[in-house]
C-alpha positions as CSV (number, residue, x, y, z in Angstrom):
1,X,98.1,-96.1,27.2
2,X,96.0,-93.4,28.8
3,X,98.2,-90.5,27.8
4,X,98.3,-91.7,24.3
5,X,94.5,-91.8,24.1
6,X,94.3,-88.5,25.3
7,X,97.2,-86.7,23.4
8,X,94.5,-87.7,20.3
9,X,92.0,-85.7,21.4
10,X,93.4,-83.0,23.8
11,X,96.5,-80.8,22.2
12,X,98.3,-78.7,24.8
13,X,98.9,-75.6,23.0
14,X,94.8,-75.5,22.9
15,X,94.5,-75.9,26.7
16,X,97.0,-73.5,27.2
17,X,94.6,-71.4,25.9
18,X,91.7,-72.2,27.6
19,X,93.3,-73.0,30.7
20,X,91.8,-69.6,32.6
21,X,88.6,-69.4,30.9
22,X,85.8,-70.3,33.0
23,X,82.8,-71.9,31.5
24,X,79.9,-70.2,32.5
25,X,76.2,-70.8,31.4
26,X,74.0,-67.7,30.6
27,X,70.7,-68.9,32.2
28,X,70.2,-70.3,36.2
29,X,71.4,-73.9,36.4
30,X,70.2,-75.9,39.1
31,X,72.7,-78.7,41.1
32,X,73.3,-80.9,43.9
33,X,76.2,-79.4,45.1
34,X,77.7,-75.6,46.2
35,X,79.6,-74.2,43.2
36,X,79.9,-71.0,41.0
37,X,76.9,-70.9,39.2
38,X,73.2,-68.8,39.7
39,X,70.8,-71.0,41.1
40,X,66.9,-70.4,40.1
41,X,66.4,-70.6,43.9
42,X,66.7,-68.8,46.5
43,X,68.7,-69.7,49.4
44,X,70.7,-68.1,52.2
45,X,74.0,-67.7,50.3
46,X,76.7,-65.4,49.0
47,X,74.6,-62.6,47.1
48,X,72.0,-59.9,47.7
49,X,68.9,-61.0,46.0
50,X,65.5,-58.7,47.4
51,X,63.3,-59.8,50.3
52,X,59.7,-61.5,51.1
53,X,57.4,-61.0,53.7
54,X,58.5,-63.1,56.8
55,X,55.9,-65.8,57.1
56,X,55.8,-67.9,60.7
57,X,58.6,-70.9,60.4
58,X,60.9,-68.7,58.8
59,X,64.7,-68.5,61.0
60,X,64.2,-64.8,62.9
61,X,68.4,-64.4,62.0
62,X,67.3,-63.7,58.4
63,X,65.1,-61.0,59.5
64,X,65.9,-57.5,58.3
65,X,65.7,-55.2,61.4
66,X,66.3,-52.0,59.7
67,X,63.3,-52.4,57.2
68,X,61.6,-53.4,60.4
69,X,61.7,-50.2,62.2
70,X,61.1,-48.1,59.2
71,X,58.0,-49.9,58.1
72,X,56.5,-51.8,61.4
73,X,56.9,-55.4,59.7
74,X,59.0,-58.1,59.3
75,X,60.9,-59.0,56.2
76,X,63.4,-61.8,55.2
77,X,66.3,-61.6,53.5
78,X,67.0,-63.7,50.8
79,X,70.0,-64.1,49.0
80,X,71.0,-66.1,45.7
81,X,72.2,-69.9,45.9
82,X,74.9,-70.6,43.8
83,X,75.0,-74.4,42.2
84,X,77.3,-76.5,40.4
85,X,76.2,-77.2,37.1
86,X,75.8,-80.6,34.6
87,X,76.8,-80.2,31.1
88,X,75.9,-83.4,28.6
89,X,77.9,-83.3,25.5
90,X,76.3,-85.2,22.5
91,X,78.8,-86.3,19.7
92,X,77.0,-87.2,16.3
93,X,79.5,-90.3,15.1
94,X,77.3,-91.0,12.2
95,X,78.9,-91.9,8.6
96,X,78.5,-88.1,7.2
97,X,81.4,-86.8,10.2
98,X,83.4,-88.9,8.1
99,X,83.8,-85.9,6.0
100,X,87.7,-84.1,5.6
101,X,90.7,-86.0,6.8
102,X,93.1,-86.4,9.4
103,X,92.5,-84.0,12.2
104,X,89.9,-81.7,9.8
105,X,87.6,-84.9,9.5
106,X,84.1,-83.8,11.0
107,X,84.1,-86.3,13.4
108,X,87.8,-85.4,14.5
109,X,87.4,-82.3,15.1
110,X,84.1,-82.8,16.9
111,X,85.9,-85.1,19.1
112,X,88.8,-82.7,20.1
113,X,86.6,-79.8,20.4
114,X,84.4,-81.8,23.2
115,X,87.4,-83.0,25.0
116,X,88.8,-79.5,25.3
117,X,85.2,-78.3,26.3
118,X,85.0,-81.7,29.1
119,X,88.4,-80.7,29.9
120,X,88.0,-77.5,31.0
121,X,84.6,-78.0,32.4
122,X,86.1,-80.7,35.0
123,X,88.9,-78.6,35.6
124,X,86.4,-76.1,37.3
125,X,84.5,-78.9,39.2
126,X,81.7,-79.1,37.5
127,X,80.1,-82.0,36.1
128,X,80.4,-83.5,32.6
129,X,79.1,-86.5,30.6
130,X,79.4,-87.4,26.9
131,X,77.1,-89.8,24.8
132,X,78.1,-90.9,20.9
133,X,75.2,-91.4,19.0
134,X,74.3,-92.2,14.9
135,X,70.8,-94.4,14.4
136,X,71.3,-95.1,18.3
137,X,72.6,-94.3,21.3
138,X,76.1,-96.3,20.9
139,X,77.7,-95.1,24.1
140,X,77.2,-92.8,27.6
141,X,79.5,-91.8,30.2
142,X,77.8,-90.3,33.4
143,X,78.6,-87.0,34.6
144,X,81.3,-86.5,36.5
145,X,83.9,-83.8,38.1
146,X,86.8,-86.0,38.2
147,X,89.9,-85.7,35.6
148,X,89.5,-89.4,35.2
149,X,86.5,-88.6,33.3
150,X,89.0,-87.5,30.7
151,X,90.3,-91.0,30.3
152,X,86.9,-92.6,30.0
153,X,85.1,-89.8,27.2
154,X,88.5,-90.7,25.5
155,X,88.3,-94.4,25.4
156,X,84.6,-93.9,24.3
157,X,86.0,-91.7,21.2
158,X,88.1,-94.1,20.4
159,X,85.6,-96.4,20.1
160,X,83.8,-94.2,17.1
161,X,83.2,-96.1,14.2
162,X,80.7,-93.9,11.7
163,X,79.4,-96.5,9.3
164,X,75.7,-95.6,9.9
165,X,73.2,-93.1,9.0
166,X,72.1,-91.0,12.0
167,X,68.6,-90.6,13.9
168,X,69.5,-87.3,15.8
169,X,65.5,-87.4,17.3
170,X,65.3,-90.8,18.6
171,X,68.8,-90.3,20.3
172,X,67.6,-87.0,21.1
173,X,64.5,-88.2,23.0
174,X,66.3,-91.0,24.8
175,X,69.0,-89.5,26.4
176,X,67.0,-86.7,27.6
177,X,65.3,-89.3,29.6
178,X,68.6,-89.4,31.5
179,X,68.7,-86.0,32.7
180,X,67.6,-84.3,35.4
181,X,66.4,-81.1,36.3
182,X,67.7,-78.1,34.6
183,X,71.5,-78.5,33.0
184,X,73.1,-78.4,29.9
185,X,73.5,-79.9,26.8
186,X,75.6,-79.4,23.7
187,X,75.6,-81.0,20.2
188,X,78.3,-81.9,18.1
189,X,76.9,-82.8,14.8
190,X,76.8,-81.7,10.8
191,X,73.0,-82.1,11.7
192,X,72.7,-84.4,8.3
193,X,69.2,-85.1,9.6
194,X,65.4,-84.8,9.1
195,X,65.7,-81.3,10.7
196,X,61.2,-81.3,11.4
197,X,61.6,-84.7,13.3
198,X,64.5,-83.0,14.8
199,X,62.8,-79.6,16.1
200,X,60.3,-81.9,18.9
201,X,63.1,-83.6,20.0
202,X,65.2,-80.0,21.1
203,X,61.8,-78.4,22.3
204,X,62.0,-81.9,24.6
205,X,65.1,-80.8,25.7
206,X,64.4,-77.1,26.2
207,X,61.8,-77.9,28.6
């Protein structure tokens, strides 16, 4: 049952080709856990970032002795933490993805291009989640690294029914109450919406 559900959504001559691209976001991203991505802070990790001033508390092992003898004070090194991050993807399953048929329906394409992003997100350990939304939020699946992930986002696609008109801001607005931090989050949608309601409601999520 599982592999059927995902051979709807995930073609294997597409994640052939994807299979060695890495994802990788073009701002800092901050996580919980040690992974391939810039961090916003700095740390004691991997990379050459600059130095501070070395201010009492601070571990004497990260002191710089060279700069030391060359100007008569101490200075830190600090280096650049590298995260995992959290990517939401939001699929619009209102009635307008309805449009086209078979696999070149809005709403089936959608659908396969965020399992092939979740997909190849996982596959690199970091974290994905995927909410379904028209005038509501009609279903969320938490972030996670695991390929299991792949059978639940798929049993939540298959659930899609677009018989109503969307809300993109109120969905917008709720579900970034359920993120932390700073990640990621991608939209799938024809954005068939009131497009000035809609602008608060990305701002919201930009911050």
């Amino acid at each position: 049952m599982s592999r059927t559900i995902l051979s709807r959504y995930l073609d294997p001559a597409t994640l052939s080709r994807v299979a060695k691209r890495h994802v990788e976001p073009r701002g800092l991203v901050m996580g919980n856990l040690a992974g391939a991505h810039k961090s916003p802070m700095a740390g004691f990790a991997v990379e050459f970032a600059g130095h501070r001033e070395y201010v009492p508390g601070d571990e004497p092992r990260h002191i710089d002795w060279r700069l030391y003898f060359t100007r008569d004070r101490y200075f830190i090194k600090q280096y650049e933490m590298e995260t995992n991050f959290v990517a939401h993807l939001v699929l619009d399953v209102s009635a307008s993805m309805r449009y086209g048929d078979a696999d070149q329906q809005k709403l089936s394409y959608a659908a396969s291009m965020a399992a092939t992003l979740a997909f190849s997100i996982a596959q690199q350990n970091d974290k994905v989640s995927l909410a379904t939304f028209d005038d509501r939020v009609r279903g969320f699946i938490p972030p996670s690294n695991s390929m299991a992930q792949m059978i639940r986002m798929s049993s939540l696609l298959d659930e899609a029914d677009p018989v109503d008109k969307t809300n993109m801001a109120i969905c917008l607005n709720e579900l970034a109450g359920r993120m932390q931090r700073r990640e990621i989050v991608m939209i799938f949608s024809d954005f068939f919406t009131d497009l000035e309601e809609l602008e608060p409601a990305l701002q919201l999520l930009r911050f």
